[in-house]
N, CA, C and O atoms as a printed pandas DataFrame, in Angstrom:
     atom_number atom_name residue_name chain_id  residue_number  x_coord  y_coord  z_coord
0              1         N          UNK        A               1 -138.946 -180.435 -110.559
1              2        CA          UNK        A               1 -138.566 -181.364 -109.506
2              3         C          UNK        A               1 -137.179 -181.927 -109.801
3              4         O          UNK        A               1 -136.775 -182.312 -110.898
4              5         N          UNK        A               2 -136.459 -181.911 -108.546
5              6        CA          UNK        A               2 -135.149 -182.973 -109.010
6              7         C          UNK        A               2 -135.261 -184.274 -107.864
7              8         O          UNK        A               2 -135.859 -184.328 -106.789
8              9         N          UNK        A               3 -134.448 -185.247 -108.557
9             10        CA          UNK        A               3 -134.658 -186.771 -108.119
10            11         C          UNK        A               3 -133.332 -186.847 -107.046
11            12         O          UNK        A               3 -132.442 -186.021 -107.249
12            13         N          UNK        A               4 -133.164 -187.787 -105.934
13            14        CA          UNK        A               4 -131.715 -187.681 -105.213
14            15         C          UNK        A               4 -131.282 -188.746 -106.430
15            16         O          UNK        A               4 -132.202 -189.297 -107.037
16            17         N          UNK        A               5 -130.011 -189.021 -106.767
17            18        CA          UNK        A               5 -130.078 -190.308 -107.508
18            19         C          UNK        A               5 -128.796 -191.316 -107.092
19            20         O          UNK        A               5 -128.475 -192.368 -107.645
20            21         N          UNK        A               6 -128.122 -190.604 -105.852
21            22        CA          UNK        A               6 -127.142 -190.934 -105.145
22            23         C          UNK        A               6 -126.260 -189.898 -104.422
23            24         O          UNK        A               6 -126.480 -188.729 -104.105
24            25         N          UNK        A               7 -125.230 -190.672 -104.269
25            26        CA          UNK        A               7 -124.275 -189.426 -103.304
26            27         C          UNK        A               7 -122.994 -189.902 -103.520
27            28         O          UNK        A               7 -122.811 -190.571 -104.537
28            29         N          UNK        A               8 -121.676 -189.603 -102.450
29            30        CA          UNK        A               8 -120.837 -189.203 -102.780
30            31         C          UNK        A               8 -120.208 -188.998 -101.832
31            32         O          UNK        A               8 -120.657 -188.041 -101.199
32            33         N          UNK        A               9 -118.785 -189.741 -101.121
33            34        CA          UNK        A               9 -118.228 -189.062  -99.974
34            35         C          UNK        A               9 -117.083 -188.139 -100.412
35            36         O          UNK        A               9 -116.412 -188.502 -101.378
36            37         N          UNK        A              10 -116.761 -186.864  -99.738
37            38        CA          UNK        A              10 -115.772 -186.325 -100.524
38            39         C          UNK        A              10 -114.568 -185.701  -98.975
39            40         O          UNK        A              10 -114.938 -186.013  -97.843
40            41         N          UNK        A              11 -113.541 -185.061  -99.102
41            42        CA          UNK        A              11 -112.686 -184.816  -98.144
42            43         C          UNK        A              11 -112.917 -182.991  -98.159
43            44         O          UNK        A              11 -113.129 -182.365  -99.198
44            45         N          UNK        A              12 -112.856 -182.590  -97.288
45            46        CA          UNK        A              12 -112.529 -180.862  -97.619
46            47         C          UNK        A              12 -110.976 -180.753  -96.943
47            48         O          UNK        A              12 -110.178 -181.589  -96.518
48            49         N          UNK        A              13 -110.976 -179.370  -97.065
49            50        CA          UNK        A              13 -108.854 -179.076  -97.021
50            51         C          UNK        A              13 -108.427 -179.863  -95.952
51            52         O          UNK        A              13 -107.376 -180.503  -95.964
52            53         N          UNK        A              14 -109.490 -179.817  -94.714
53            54        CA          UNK        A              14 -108.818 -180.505  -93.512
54            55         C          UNK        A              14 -109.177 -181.962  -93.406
55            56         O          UNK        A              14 -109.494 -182.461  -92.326
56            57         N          UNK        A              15 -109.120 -182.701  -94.628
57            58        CA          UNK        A              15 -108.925 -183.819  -94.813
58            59         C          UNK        A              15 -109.986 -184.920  -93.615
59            60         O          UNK        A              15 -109.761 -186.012  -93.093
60            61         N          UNK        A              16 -111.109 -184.008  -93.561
61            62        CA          UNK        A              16 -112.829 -184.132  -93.282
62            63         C          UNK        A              16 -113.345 -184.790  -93.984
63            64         O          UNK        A              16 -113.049 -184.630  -95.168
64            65         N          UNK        A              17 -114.184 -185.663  -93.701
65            66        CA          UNK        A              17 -115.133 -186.454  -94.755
66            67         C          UNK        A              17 -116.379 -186.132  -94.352
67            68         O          UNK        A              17 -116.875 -186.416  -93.261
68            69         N          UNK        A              18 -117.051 -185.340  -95.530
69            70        CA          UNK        A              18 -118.072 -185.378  -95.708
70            71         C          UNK        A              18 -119.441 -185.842  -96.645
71            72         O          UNK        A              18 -119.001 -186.696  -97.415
72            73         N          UNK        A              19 -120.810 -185.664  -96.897
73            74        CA          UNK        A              19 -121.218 -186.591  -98.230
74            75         C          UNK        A              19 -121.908 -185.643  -99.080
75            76         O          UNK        A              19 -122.667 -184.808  -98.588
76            77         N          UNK        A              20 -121.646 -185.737 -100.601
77            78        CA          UNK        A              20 -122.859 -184.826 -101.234
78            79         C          UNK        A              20 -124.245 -185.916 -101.819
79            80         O          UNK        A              20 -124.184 -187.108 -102.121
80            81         N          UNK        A              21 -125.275 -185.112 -101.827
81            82        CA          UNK        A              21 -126.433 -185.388 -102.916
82            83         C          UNK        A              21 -125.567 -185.253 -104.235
83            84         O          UNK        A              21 -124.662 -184.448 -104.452
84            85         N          UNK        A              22 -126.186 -186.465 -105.249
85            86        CA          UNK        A              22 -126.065 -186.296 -106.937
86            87         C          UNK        A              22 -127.451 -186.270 -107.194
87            88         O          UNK        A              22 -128.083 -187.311 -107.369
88            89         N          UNK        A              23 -128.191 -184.663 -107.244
89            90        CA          UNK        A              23 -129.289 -184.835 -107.917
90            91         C          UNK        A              23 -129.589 -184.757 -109.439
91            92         O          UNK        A              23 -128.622 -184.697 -110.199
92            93         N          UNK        A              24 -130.607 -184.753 -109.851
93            94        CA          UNK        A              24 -131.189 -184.890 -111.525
94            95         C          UNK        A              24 -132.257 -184.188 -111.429
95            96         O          UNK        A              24 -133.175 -184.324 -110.621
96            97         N          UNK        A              25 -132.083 -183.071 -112.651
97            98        CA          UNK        A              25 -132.898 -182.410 -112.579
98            99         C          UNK        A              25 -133.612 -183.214 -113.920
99           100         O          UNK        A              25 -132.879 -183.941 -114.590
100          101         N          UNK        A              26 -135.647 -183.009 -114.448
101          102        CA          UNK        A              26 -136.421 -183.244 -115.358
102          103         C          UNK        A              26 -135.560 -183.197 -116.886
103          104         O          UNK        A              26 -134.647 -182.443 -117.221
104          105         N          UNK        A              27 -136.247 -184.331 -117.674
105          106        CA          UNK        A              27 -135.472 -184.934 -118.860
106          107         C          UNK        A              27 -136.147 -183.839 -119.312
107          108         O          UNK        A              27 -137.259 -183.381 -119.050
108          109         N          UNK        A              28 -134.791 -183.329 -120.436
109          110        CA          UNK        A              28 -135.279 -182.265 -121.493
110          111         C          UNK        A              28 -135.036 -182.701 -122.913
111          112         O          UNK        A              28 -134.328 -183.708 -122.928
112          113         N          UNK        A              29 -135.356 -182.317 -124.017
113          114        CA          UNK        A              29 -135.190 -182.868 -125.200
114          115         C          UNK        A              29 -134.140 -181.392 -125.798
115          116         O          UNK        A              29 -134.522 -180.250 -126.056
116          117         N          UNK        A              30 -133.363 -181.722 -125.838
117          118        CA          UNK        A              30 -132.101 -181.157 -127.492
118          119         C          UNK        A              30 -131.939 -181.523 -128.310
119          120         O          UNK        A              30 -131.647 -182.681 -128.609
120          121         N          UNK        A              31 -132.126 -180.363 -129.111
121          122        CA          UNK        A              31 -131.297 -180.621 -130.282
122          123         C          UNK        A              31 -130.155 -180.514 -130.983
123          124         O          UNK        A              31 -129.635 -179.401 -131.062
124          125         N          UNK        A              32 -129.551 -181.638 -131.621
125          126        CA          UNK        A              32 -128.139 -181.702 -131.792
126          127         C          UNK        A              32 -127.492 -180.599 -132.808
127          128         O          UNK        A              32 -128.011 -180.309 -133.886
128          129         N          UNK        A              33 -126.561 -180.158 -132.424
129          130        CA          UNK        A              33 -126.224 -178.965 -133.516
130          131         C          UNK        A              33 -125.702 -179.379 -134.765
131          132         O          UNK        A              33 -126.063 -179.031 -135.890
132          133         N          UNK        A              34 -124.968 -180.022 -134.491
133          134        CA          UNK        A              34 -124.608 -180.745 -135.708
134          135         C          UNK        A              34 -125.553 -181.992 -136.695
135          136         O          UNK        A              34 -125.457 -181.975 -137.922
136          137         N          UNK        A              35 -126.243 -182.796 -136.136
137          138        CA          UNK        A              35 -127.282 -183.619 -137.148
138          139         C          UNK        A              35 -128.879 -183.008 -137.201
139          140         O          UNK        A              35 -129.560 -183.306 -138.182
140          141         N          UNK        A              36 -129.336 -182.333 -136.359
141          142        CA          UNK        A              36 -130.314 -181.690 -135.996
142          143         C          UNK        A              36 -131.459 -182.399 -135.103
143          144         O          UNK        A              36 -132.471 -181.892 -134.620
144          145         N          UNK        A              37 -130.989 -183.722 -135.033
145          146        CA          UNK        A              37 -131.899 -185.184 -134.203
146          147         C          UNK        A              37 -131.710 -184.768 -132.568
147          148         O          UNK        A              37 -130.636 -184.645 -131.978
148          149         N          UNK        A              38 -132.751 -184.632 -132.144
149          150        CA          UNK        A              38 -133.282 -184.762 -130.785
150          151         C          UNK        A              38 -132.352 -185.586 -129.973
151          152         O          UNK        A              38 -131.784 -186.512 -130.553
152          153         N          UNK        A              39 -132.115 -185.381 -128.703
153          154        CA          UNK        A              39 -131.844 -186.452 -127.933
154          155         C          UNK        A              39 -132.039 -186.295 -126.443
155          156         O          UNK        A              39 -132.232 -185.108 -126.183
156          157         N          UNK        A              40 -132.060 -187.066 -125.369
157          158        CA          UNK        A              40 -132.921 -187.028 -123.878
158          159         C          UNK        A              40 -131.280 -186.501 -123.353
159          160         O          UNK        A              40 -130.183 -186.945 -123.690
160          161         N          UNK        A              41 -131.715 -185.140 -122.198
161          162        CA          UNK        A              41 -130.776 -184.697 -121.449
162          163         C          UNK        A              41 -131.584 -184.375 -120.106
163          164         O          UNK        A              41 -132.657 -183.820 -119.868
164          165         N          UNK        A              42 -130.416 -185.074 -119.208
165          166        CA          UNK        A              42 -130.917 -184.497 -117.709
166          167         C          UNK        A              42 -129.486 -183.365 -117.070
167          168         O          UNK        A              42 -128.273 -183.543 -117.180
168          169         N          UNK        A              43 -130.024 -182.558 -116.603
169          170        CA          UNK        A              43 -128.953 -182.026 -115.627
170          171         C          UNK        A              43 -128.640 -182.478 -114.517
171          172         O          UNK        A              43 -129.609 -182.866 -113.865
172          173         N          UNK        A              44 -127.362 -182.616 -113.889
173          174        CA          UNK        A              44 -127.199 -183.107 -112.641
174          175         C          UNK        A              44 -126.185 -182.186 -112.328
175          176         O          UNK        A              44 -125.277 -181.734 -113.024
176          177         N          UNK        A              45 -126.611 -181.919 -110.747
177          178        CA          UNK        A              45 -125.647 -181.026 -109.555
178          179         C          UNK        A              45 -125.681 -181.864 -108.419
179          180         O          UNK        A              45 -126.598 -182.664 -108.236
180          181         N          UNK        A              46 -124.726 -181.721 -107.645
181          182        CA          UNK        A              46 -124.946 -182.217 -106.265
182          183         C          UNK        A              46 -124.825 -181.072 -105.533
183          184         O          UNK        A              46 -124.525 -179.968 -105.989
184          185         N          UNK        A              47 -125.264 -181.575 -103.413
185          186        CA          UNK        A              47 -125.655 -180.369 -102.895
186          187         C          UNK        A              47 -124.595 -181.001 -101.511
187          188         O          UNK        A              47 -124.716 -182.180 -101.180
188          189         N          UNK        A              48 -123.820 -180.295 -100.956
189          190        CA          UNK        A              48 -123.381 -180.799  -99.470
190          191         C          UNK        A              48 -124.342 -181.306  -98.855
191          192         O          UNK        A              48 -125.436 -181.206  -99.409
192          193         N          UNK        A              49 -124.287 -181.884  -97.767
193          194        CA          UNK        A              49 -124.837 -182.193  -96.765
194          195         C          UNK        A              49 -124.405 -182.869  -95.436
195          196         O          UNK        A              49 -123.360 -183.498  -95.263
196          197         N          UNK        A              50 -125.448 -182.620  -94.468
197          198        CA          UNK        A              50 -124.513 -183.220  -93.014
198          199         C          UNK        A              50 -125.120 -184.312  -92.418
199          200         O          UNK        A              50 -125.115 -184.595  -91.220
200          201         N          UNK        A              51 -125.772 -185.052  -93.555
201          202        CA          UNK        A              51 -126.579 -186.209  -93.404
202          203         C          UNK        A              51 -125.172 -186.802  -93.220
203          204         O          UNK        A              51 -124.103 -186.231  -93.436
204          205         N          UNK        A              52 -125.476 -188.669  -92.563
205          206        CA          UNK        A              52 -124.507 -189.264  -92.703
206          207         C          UNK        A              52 -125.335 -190.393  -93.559
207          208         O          UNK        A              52 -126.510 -190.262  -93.902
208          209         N          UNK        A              53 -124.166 -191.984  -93.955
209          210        CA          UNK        A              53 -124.130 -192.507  -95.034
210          211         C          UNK        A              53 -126.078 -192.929  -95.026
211          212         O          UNK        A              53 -127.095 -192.425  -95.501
212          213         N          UNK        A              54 -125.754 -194.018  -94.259
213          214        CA          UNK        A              54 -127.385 -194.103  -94.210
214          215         C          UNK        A              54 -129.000 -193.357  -94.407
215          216         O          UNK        A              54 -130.149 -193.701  -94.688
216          217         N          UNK        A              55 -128.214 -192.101  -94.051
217          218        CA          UNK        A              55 -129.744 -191.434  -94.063
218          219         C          UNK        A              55 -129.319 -190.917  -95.637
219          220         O          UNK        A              55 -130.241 -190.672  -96.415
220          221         N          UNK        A              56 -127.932 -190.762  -96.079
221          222        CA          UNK        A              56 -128.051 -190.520  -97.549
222          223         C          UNK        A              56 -128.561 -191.762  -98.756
223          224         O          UNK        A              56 -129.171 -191.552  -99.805
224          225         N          UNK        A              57 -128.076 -193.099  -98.193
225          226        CA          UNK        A              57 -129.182 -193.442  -99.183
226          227         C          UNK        A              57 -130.248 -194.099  -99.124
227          228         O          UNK        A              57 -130.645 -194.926  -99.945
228          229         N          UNK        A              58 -130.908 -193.658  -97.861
229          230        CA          UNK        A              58 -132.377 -193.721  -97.524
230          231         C          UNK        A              58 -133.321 -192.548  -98.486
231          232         O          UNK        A              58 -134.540 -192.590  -98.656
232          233         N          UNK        A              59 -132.356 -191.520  -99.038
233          234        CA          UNK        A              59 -132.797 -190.313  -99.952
234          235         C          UNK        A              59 -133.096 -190.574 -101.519
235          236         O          UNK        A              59 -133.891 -189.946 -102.218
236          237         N          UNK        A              60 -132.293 -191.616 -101.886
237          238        CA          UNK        A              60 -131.970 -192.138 -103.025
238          239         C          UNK        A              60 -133.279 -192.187 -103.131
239          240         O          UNK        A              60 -133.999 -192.648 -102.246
240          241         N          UNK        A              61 -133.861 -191.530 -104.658
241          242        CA          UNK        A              61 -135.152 -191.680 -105.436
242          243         C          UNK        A              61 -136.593 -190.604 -104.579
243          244         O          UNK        A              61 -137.821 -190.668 -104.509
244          245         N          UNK        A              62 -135.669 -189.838 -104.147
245          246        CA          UNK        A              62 -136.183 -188.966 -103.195
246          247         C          UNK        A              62 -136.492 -187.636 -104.171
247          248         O          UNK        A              62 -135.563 -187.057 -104.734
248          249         N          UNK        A              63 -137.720 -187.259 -104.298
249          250        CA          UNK        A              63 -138.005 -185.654 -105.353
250          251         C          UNK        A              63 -137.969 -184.610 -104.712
251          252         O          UNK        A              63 -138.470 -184.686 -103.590
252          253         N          UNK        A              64 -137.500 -183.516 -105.053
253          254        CA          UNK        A              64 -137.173 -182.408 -103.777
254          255         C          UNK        A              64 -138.024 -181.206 -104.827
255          256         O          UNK        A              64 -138.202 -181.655 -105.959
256          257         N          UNK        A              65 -138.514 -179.901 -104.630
257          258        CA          UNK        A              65 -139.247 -179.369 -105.569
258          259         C          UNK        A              65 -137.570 -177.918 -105.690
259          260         O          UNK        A              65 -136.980 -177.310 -104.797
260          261         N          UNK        A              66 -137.412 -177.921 -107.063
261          262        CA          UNK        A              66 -136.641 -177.301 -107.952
262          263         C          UNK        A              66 -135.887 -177.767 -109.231
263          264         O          UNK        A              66 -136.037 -178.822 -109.847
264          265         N          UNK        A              67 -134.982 -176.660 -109.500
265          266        CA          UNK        A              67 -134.823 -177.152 -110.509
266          267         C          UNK        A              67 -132.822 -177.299 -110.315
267          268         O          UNK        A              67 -132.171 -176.963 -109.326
268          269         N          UNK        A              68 -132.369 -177.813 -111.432
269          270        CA          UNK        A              68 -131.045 -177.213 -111.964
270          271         C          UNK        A              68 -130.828 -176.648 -112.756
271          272         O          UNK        A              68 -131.219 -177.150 -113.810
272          273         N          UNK        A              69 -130.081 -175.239 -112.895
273          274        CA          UNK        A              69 -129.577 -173.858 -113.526
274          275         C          UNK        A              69 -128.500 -174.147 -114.109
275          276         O          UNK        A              69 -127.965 -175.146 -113.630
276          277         N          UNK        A              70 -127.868 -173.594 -115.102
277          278        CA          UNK        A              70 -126.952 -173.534 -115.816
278          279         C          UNK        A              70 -126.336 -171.915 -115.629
279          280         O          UNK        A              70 -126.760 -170.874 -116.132
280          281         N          UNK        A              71 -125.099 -172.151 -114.649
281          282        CA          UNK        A              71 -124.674 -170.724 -114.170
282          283         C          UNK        A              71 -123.150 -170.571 -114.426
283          284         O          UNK        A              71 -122.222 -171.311 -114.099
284          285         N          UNK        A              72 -123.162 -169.480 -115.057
285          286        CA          UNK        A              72 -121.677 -169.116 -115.782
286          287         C          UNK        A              72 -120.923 -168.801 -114.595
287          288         O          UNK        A              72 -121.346 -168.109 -113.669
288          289         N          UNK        A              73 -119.423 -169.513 -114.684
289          290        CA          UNK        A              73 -118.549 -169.272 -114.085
290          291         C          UNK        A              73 -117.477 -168.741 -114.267
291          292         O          UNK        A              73 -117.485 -168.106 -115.322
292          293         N          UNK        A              74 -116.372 -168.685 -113.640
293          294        CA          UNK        A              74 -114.726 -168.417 -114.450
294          295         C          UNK        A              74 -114.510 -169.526 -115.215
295          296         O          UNK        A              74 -115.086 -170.561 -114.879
296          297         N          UNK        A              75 -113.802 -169.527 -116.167
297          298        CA          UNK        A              75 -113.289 -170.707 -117.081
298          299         C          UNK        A              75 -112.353 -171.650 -115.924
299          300         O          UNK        A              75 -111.594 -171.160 -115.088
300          301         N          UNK        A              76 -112.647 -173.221 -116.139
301          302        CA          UNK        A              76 -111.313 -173.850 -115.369
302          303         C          UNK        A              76 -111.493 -174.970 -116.340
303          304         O          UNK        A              76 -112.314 -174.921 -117.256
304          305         N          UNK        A              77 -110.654 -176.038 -116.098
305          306        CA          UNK        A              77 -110.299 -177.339 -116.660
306          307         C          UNK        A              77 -110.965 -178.365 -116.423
307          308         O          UNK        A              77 -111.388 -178.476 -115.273
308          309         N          UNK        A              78 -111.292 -179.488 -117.453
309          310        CA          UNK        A              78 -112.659 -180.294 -117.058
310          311         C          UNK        A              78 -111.718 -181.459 -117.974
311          312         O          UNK        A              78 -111.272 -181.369 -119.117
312          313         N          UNK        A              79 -111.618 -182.635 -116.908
313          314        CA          UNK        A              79 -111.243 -183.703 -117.931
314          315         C          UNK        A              79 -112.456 -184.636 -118.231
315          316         O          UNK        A              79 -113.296 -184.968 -117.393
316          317         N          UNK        A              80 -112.432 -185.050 -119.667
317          318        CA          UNK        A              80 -113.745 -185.601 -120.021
318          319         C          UNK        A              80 -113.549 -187.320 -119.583
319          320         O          UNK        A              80 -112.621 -188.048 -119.939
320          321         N          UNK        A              81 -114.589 -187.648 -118.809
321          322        CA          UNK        A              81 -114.535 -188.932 -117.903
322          323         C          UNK        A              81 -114.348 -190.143 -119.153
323          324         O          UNK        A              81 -115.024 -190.044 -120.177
324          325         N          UNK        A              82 -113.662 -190.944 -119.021
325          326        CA          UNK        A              82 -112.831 -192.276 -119.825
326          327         C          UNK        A              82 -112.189 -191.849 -120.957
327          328         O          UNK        A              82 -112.055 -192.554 -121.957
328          329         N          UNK        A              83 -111.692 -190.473 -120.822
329          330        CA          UNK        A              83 -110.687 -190.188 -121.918
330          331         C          UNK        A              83 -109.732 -189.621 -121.524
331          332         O          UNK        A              83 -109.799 -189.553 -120.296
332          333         N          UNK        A              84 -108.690 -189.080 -121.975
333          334        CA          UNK        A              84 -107.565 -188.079 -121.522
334          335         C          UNK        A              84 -108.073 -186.891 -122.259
335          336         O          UNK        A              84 -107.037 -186.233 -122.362
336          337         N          UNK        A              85 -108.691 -186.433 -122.640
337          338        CA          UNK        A              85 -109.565 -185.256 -123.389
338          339         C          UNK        A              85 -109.497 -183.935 -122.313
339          340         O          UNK        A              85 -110.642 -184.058 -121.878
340          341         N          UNK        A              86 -109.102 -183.085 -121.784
341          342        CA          UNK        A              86 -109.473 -181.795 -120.972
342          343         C          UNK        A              86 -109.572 -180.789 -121.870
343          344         O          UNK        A              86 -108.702 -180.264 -122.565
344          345         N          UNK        A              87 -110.837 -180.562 -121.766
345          346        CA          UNK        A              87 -111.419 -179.206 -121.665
346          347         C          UNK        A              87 -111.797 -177.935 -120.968
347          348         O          UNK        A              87 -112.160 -178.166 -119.815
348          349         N          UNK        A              88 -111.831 -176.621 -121.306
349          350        CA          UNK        A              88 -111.873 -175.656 -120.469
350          351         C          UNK        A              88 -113.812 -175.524 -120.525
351          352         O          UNK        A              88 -114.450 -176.045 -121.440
352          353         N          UNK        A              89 -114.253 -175.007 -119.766
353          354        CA          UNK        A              89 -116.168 -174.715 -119.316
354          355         C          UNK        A              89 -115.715 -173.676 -118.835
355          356         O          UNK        A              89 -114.579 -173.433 -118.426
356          357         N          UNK        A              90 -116.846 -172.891 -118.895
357          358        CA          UNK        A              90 -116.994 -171.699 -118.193
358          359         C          UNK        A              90 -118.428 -171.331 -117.533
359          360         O          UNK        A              90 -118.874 -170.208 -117.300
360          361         N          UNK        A              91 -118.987 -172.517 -117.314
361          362        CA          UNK        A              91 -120.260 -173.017 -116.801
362          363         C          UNK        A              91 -120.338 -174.303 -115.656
363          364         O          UNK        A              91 -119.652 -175.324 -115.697
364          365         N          UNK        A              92 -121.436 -173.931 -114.562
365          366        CA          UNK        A              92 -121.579 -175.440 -113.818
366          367         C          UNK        A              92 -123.020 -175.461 -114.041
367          368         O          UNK        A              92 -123.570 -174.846 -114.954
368          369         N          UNK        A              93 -123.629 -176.206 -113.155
369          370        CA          UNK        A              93 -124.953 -176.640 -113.001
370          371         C          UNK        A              93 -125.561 -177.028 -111.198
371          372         O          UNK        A              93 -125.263 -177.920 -110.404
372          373         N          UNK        A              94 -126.444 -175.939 -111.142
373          374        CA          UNK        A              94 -126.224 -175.291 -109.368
374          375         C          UNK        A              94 -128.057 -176.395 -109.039
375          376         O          UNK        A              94 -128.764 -176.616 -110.022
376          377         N          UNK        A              95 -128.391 -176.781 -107.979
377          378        CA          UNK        A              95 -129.553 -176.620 -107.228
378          379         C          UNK        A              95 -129.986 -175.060 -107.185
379          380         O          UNK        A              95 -129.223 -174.225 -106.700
380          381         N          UNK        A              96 -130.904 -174.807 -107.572
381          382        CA          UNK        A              96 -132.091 -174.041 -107.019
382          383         C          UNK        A              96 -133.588 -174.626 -106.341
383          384         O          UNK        A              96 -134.439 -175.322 -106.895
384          385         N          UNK        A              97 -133.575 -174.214 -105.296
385          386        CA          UNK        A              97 -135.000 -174.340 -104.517
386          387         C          UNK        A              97 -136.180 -174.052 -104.716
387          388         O          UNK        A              97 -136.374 -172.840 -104.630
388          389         N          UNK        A              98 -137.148 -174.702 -104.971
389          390        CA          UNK        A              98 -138.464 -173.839 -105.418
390          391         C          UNK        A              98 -138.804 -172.433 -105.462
391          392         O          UNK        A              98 -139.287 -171.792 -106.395
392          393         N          UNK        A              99 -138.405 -171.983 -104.059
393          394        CA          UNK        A              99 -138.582 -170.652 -103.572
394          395         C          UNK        A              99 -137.839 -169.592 -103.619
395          396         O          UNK        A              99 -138.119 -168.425 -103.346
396          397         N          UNK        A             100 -136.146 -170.423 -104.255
397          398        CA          UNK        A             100 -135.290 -169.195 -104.917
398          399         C          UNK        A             100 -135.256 -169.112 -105.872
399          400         O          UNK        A             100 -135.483 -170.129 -106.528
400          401         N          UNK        A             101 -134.975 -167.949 -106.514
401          402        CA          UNK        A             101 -134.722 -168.030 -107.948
402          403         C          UNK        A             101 -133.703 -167.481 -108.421
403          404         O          UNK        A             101 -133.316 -166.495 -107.795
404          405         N          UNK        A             102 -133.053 -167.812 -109.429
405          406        CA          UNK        A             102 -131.589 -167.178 -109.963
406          407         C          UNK        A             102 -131.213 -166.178 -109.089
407          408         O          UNK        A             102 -130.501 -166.382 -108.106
408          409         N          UNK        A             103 -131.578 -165.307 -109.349
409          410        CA          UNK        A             103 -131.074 -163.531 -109.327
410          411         C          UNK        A             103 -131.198 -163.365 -107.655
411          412         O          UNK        A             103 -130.369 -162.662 -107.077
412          413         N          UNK        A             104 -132.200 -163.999 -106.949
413          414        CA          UNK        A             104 -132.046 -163.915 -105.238
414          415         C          UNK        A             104 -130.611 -164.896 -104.995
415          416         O          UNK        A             104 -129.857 -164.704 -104.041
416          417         N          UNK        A             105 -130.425 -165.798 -105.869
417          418        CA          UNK        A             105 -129.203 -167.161 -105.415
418          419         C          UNK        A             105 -127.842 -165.838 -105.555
419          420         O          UNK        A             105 -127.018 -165.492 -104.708
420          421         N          UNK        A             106 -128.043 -165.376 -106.882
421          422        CA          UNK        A             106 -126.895 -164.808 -106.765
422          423         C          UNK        A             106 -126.693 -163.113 -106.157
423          424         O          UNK        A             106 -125.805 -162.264 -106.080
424          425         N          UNK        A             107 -127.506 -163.208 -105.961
425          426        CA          UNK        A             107 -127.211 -161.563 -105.374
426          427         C          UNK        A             107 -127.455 -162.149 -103.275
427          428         O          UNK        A             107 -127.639 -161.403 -102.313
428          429         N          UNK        A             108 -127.383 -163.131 -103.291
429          430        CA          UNK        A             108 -127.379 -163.599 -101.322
430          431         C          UNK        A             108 -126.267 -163.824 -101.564
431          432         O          UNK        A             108 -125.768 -162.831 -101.033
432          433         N          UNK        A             109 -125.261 -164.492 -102.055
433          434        CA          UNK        A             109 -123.902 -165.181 -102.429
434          435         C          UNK        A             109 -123.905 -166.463 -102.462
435          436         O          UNK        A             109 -122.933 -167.200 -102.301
436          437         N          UNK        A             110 -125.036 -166.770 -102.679
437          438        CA          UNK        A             110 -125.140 -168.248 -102.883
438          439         C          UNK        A             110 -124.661 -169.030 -104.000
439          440         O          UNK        A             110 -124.495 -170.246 -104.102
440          441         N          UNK        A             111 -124.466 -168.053 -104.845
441          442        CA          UNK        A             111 -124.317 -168.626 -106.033
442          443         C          UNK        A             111 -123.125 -167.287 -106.512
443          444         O          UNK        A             111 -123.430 -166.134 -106.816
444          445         N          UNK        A             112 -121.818 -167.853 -106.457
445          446        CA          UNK        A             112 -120.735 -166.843 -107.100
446          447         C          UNK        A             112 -120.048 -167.416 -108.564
447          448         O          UNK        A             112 -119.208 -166.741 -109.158
């Protein structure tokens, strides 16, 4: 299951406003590579949508049935939030739907 846990207004090229979902996918436990101590991780993706503001956070705390994937991408640049730190990933973190699964996401083009 993932949780809505907010949203997000964002612009596309033609300087459009539209809103995303910030969902959360189920707490997982890792382990640290370096001390070997456990610690609580959630994944989060967001999803477009053509909801407007209200009905987005009427969603808030809303469970939708899937999960979030960890899907390799091209390498790009990631600045790490309250630092000047950028890093390169070569990974995001996608919505999947109950009823899709990896290999249908990416072989429809849903997932490039």
């Amino acid at each position: 299951m993932v949780t809505v846990i907010g949203f997000s207004k964002r612009k596309n090229a033609k300087e459009e406003v539209f809103h995303v979902l910030e969902l959360q996918g189920d707490v997982e436990l890792i382990r640290a590579v370096n001390t070997g101590k456990f610690y609580a991780h959630a994944r989060k993706a967001t999803i477009t949508t053509t909801l407007n503001e209200a009905s987005c956070k009427a969603l808030i705390n809303t469970q939708f049935p899937g999960k979030i994937v960890k899907i390799e991408c091209e390498d790009y640049s990631y600045q790490v939030p309250g630092t000047n730190e950028t890093i390169t990933l070569s990974h995001n973190y996608q919505f999947i739907g109950e009823s899709t699964n990896v290999e249908e996401a990416v072989y429809s083009g849903a997932i490039s």
